[in-house]
ZAGUFI-457173 format. One line per field, with one value per atom (N, C-alpha, C, CB): x, y, z; atom name; residue in one letter. Coordinates in pm, whole numbers, padded with zeros to 5 digits, m for minus. Glycine has a CB too. Example, Ala and Ser with C-alpha at 12.3 -4.5 7.8 and 13.67 -1.06 7.14 Angstrom:
# residues 2
px	c(01319:01230:01320:01131:01285:01367:01290:01408)
py	c(m00569:m00450:m00330:m00447:m00225:m00106:00003:m00060)
pz	c(00780:00780:00780:00905:00708:00714:00787:00572)
atom	c(N:CA:C:CB:N:CA:C:CB)
res	c(A:A:A:A:S:S:S:S)
# end
This chain:
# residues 177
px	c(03218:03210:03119:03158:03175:03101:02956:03183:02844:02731:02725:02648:02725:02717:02573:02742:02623:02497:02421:02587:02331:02308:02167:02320:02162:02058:02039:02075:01908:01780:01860:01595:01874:01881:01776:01933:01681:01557:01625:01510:01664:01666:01654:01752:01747:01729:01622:01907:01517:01398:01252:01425:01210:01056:00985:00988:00868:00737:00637:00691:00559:00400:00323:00399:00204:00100:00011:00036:m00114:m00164:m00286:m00112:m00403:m00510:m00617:m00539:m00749:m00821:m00927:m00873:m00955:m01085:m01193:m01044:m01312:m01426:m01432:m01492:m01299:m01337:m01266:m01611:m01220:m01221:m01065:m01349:m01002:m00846:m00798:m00831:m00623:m00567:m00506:m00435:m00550:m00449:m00380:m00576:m00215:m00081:m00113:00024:m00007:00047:00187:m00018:00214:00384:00343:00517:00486:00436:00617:00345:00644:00737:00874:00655:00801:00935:00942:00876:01037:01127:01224:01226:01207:01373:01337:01429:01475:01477:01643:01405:01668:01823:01817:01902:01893:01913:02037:01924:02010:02169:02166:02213:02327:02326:02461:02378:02510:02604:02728:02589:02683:02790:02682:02849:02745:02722:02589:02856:02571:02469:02349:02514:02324:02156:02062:02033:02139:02061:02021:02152:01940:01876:01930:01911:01965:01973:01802:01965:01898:01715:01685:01697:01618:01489:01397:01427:01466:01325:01323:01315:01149:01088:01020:00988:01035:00930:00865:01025:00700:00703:00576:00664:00600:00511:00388:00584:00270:00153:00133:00040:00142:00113:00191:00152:00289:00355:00299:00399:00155:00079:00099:m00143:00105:00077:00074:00182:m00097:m00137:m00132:m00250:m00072:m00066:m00233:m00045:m00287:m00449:m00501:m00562:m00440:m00460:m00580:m00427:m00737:m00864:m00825:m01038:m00741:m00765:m00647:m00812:m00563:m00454:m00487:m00315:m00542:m00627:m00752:m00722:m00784:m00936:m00830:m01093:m00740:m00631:m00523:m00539:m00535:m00471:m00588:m00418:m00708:m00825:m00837:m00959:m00943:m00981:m01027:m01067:m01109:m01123:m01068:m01070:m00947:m00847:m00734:m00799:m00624:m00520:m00454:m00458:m00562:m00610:m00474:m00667:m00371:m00258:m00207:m00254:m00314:m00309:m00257:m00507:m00338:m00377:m00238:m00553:m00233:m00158:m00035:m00221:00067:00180:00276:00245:00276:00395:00287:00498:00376:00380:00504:00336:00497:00631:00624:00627:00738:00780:00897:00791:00888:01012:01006:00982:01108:01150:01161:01259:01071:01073:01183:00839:01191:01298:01312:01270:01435:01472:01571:01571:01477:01550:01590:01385:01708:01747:01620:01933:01631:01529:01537:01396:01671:01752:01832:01629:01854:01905:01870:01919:01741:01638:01602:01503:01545:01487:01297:01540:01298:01142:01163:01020:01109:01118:00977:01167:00962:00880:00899:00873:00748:00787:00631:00933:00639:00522:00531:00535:00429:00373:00230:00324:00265:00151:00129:00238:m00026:m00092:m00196:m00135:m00240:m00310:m00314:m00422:m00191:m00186:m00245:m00267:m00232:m00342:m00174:m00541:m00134:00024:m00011:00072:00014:m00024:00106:m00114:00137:00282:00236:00317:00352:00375:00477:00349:00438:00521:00544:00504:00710:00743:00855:00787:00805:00915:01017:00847:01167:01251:01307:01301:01349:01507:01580:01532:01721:01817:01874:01893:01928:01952:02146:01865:02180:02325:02379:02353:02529:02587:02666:02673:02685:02770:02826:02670:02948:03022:03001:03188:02880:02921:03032:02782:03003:03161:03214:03180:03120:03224:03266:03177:03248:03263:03214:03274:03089:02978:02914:02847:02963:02869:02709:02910:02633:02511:02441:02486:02383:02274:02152:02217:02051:01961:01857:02013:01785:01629:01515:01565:01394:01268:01167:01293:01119:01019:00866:01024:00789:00677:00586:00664:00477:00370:00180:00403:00120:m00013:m00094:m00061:m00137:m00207:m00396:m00137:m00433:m00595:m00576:m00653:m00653:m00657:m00717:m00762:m00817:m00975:m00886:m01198:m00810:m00734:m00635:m00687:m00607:m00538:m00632:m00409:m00795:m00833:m00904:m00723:m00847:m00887:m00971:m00786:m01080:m01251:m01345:m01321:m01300:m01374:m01409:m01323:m01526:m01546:m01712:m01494:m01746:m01884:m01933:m01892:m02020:m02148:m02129:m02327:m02115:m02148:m02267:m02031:m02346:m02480:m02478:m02518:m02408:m02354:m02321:m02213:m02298:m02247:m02129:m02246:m02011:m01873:m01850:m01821:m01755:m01749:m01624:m01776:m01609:m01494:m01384:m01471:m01337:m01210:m01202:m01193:m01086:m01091:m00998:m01041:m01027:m00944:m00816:m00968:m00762:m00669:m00563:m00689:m00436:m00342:m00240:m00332:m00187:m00010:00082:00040:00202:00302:00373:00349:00448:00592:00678:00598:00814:00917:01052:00934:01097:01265:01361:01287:01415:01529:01633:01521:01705:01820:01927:01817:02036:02066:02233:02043:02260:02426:02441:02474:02593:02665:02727:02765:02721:02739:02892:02666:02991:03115:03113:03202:03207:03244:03298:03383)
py	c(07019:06959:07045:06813:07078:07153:07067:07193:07172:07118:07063:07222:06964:06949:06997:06788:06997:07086:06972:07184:06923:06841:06892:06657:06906:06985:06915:07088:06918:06834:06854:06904:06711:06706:06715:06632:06777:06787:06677:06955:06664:06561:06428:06567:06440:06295:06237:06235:06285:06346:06331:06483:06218:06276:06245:06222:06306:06341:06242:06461:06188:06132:06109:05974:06146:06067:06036:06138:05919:05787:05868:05624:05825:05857:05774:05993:05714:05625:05714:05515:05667:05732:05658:05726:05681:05619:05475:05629:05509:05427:05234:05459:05233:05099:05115:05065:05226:05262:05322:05381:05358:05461:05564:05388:05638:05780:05825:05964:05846:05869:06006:05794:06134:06232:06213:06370:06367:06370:06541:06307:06609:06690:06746:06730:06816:06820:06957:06818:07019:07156:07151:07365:07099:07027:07123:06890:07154:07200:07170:07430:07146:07100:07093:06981:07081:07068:06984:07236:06889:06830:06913:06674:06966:06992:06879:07195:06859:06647:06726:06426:06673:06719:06602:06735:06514:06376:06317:06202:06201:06122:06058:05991:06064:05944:05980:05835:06104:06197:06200:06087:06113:06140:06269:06122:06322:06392:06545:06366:06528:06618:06710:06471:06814:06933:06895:07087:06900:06888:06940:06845:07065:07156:07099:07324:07106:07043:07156:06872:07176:07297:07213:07437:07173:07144:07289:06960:07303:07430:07319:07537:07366:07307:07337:07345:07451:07456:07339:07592:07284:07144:07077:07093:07082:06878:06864:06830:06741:06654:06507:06678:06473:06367:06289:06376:06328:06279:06331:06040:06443:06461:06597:06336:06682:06821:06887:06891:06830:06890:06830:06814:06683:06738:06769:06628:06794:06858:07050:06796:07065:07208:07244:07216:07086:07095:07085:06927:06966:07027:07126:06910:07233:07334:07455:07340:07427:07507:07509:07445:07606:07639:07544:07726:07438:07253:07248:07126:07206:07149:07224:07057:07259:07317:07437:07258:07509:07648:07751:07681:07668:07727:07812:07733:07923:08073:08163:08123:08098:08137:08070:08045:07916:07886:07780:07861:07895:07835:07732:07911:07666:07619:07536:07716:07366:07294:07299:07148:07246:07290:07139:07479:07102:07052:07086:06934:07110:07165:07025:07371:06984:06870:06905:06805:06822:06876:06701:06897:06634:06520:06422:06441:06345:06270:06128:06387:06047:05938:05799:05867:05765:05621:05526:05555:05407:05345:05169:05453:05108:04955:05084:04814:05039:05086:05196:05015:05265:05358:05453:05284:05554:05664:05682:05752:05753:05805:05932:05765:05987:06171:06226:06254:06303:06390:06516:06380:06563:06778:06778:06875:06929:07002:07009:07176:06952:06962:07049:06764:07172:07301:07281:07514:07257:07282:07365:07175:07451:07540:07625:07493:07619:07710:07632:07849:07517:07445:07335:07305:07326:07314:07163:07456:07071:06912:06854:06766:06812:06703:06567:06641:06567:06391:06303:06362:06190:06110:06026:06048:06012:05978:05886:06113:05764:05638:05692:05455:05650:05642:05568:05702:05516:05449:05471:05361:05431:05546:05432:05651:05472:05413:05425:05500:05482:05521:05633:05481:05601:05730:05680:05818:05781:05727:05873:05630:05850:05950:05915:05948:06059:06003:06083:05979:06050:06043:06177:06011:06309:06425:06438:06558:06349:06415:06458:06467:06405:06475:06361:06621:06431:06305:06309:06295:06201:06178:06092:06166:06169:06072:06003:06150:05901:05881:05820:05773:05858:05845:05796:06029:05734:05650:05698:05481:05768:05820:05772:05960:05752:05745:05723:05707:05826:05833:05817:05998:05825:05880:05962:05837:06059:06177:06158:06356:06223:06261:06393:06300:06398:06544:06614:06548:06619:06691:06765:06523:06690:06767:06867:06700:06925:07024:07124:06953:07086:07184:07124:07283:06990:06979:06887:06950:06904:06881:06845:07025:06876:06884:06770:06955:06697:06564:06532:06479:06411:06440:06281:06511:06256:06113:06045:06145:05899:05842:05756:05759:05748:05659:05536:05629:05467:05324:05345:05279:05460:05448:05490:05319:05567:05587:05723:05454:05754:05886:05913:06004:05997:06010:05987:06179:06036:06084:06048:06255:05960:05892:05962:05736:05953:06066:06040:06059:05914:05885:05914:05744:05967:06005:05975:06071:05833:05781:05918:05579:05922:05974:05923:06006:05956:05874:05936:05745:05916:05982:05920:06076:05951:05900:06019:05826:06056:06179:06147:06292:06200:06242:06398:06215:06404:06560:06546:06567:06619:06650:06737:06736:06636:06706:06845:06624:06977:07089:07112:07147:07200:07188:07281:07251:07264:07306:07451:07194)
pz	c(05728:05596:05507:05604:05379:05309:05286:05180:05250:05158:04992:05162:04938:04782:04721:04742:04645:04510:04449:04342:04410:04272:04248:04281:04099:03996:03942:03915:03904:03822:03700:03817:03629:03525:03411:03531:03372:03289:03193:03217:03106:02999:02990:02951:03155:03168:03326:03174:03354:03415:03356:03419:03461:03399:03486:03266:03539:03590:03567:03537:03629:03545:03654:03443:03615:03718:03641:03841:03734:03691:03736:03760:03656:03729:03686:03721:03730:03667:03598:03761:03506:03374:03375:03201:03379:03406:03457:03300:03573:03705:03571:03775:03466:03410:03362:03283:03302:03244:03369:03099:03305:03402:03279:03527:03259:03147:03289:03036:03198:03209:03188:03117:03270:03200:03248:03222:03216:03231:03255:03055:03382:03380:03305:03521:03210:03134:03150:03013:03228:03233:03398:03156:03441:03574:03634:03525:03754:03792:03977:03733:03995:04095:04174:04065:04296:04345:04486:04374:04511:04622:04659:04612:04833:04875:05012:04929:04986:05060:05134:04897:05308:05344:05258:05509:05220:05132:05019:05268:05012:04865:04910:04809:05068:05081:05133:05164:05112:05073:05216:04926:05318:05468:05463:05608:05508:05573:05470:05746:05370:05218:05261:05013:05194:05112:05037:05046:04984:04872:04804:04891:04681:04644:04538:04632:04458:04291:04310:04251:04169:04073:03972:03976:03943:03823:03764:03805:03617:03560:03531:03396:03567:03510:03372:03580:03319:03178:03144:03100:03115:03120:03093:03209:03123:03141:03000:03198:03000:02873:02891:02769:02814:02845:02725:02907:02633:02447:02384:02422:02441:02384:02431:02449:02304:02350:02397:02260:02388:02440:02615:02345:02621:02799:02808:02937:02800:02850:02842:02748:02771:02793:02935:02642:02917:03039:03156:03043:03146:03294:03286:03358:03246:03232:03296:03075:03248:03304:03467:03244:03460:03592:03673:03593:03578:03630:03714:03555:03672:03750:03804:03684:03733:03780:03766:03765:03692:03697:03647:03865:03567:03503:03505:03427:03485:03454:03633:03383:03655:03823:03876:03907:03909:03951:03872:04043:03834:03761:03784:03741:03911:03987:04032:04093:04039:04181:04219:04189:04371:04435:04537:04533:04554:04689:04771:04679:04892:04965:05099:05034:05089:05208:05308:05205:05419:05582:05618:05691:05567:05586:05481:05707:05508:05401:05497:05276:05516:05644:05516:05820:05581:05513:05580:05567:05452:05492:05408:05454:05468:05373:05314:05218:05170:05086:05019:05032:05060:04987:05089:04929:05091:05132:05165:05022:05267:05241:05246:05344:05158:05166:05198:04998:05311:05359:05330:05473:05288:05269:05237:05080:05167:05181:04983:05304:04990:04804:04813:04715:04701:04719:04530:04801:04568:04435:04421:04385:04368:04355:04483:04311:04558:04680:04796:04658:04757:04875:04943:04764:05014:05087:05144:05239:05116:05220:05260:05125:05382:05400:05308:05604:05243:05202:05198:05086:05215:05193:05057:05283:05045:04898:04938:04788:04871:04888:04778:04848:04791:04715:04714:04706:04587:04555:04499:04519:04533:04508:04456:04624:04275:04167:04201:04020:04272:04226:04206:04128:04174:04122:04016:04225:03915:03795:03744:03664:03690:03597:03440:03632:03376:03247:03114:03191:03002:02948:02978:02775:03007:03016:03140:02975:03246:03338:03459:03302:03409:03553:03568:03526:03777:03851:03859:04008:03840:03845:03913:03760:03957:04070:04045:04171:04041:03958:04108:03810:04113:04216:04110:04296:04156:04123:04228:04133:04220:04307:04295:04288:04390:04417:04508:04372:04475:04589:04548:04657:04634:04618:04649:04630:04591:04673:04648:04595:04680:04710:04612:04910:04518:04406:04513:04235:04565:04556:04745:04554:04772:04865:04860:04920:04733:04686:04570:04626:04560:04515:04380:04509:04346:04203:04209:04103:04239:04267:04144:04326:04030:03921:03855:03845:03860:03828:03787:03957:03734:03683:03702:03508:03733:03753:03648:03754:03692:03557:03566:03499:03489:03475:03536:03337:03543:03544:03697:03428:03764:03910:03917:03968:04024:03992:03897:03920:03925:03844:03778:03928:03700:03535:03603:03428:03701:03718:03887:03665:03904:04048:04159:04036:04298:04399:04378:04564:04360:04410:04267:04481:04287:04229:04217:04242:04148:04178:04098:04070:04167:04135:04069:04203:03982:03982:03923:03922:03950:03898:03865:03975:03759:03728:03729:03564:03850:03834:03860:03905:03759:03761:03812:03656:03866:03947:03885:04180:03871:03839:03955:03677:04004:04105:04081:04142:04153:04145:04144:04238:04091:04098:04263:03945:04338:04504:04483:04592)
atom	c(N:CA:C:CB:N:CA:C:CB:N:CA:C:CB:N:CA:C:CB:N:CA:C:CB:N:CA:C:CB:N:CA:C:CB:N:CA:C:CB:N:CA:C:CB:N:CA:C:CB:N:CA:C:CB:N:CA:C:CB:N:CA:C:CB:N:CA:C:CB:N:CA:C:CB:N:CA:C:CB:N:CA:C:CB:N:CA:C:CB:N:CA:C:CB:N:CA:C:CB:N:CA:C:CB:N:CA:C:CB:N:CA:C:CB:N:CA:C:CB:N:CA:C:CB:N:CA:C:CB:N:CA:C:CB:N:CA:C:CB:N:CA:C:CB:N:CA:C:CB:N:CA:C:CB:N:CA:C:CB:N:CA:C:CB:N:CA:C:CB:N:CA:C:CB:N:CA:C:CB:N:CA:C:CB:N:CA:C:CB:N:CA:C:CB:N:CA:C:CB:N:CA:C:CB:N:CA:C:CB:N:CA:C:CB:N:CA:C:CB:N:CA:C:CB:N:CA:C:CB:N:CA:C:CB:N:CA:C:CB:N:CA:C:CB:N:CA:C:CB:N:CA:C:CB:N:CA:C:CB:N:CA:C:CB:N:CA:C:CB:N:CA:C:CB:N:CA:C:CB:N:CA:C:CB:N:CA:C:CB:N:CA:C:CB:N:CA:C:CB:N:CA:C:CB:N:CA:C:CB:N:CA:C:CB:N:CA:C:CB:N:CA:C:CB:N:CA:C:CB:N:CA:C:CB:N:CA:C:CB:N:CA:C:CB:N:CA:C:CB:N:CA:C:CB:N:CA:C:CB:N:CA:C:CB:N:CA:C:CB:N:CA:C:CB:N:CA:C:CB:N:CA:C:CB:N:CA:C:CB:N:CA:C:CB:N:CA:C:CB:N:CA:C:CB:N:CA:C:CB:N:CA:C:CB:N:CA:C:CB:N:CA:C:CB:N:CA:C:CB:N:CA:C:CB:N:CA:C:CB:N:CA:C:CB:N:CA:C:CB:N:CA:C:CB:N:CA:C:CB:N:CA:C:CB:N:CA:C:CB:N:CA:C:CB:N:CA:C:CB:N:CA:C:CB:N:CA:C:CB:N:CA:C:CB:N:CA:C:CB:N:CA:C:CB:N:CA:C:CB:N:CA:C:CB:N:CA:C:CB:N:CA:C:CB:N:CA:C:CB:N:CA:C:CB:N:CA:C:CB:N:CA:C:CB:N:CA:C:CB:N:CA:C:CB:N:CA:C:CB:N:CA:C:CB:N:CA:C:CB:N:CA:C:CB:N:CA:C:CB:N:CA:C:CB:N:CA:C:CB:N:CA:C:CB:N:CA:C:CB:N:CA:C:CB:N:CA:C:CB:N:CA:C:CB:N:CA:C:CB:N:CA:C:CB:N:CA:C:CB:N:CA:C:CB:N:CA:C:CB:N:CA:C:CB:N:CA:C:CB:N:CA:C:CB:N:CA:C:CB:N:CA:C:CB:N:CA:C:CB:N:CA:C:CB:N:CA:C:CB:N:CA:C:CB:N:CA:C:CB:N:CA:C:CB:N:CA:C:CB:N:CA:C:CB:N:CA:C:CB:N:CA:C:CB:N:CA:C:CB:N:CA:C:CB:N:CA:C:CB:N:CA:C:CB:N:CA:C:CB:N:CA:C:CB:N:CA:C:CB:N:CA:C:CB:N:CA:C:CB:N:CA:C:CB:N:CA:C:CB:N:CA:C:CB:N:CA:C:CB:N:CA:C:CB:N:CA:C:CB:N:CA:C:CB:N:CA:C:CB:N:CA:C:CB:N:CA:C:CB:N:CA:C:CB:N:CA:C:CB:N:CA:C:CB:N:CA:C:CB:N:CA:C:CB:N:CA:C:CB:N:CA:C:CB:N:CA:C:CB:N:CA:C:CB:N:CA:C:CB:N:CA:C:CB:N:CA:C:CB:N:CA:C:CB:N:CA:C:CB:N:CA:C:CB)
res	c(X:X:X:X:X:X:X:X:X:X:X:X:X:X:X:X:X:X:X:X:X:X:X:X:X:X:X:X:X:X:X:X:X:X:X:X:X:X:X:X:X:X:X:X:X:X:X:X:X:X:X:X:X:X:X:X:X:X:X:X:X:X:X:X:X:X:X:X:X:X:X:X:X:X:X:X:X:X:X:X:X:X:X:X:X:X:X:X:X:X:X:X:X:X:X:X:X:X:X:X:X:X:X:X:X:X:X:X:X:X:X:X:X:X:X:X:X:X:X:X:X:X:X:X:X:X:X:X:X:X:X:X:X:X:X:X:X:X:X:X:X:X:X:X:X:X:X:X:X:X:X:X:X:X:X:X:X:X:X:X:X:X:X:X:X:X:X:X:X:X:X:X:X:X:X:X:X:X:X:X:X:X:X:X:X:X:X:X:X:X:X:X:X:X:X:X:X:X:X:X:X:X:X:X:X:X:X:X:X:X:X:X:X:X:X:X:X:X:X:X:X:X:X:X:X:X:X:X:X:X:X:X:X:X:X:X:X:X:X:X:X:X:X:X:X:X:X:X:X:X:X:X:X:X:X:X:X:X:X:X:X:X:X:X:X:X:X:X:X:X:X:X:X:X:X:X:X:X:X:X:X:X:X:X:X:X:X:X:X:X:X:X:X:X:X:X:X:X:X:X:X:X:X:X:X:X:X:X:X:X:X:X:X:X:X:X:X:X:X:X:X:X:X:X:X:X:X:X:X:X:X:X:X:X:X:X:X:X:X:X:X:X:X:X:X:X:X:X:X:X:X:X:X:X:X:X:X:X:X:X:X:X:X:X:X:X:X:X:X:X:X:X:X:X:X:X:X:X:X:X:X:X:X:X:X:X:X:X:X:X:X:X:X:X:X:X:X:X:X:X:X:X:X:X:X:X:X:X:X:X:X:X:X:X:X:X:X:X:X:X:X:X:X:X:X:X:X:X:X:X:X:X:X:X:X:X:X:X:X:X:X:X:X:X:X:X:X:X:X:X:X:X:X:X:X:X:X:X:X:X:X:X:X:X:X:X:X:X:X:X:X:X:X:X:X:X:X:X:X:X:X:X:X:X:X:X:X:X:X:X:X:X:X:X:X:X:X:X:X:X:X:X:X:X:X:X:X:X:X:X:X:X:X:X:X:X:X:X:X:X:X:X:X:X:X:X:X:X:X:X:X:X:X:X:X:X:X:X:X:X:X:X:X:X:X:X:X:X:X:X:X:X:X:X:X:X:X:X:X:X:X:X:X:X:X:X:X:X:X:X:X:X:X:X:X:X:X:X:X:X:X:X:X:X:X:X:X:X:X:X:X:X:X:X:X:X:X:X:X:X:X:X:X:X:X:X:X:X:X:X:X:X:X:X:X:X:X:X:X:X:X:X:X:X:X:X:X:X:X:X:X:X:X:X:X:X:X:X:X:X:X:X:X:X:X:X:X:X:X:X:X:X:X:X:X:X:X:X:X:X:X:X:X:X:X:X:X:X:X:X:X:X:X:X:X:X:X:X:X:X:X:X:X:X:X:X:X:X:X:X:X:X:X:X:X:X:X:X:X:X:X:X:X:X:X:X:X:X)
# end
């Protein structure tokens, strides 16, 4: 049986993670220039590949002084390191949904994770092309990929918290055979 193709749809695609701000909010980003391809032996994504590219220069948090400080050497060091990446070491059914396992490298620093999915469907839209639609999400540890950069707050607790939700809405167009 052949392998199928399906490619990140960027438009209809988006990125974000959650992070808490002096330990009381959570500021949102989005990480915005996407590419990515599932190859699935069928429609029903068992044990499918799995590569994501996202560009860090990308961040955007709606507030250009930090979206510059996380673009810096702070944090995700842009210049230096252009790419996050994930490459899938598995992808097991799980009910109706998925858990996807692989290797997510940020600043060159490589960790296995795990990423719940749910798998939205498939649909044809008006021109023609099949589409797949996934809901992704996980949690990571920053300061375990390098991005350490954080400061005391008077009150106790500090600016910027370890913990890191993921989340994602993707979309992939099926590849022509």
């Amino acid at each position: 049986m052949a392998n199928t193709t399906w490619s990140l749809d960027p438009a209809h695609s988006e990125l974000q993670f959650k992070v808490k701000h002096l330990m009381i909010t959570t500021v949102t980003g989005s990480l915005t220039n996407l590419s990515g391809s599932v190859v699935s032996e069928s429609d029903h994504f068992e044990n499918a590949k799995v590569d994501f590219e996202a560009t860090t220069d990308s961040i955007d948090t709606s507030n250009k002084d930090r979206d510059n400080h996380l673009k810096s050497a702070d944090f995700f060091d842009a210049e230096q390191y252009p790419k996050i990446t994930f490459k899938s070491t598995a992808l097991t059914k799980d009910g109706d949904d998925y858990t996807l396992t692989g290797d997510l490298t940020i600043k060159d620093v490589t960790k296995s994770v795990k990423i719940d999915v749910e798998f939205g469907g498939i649909a044809t839209d008006p021109w023609g092309n099949t589409k797949a639609g996934f809901t992704i999400s996980t949690k990571i540890k920053r300061t375990e990929f390098g991005l350490t950069w954080n400061a005391a707050l008077e009150t106790g607790g500090v600016m910027v918290s370890e913990d890191v939700k993921i989340l994602g809405e993707l979309q992939f167009v099926k590849q022509a055979q």
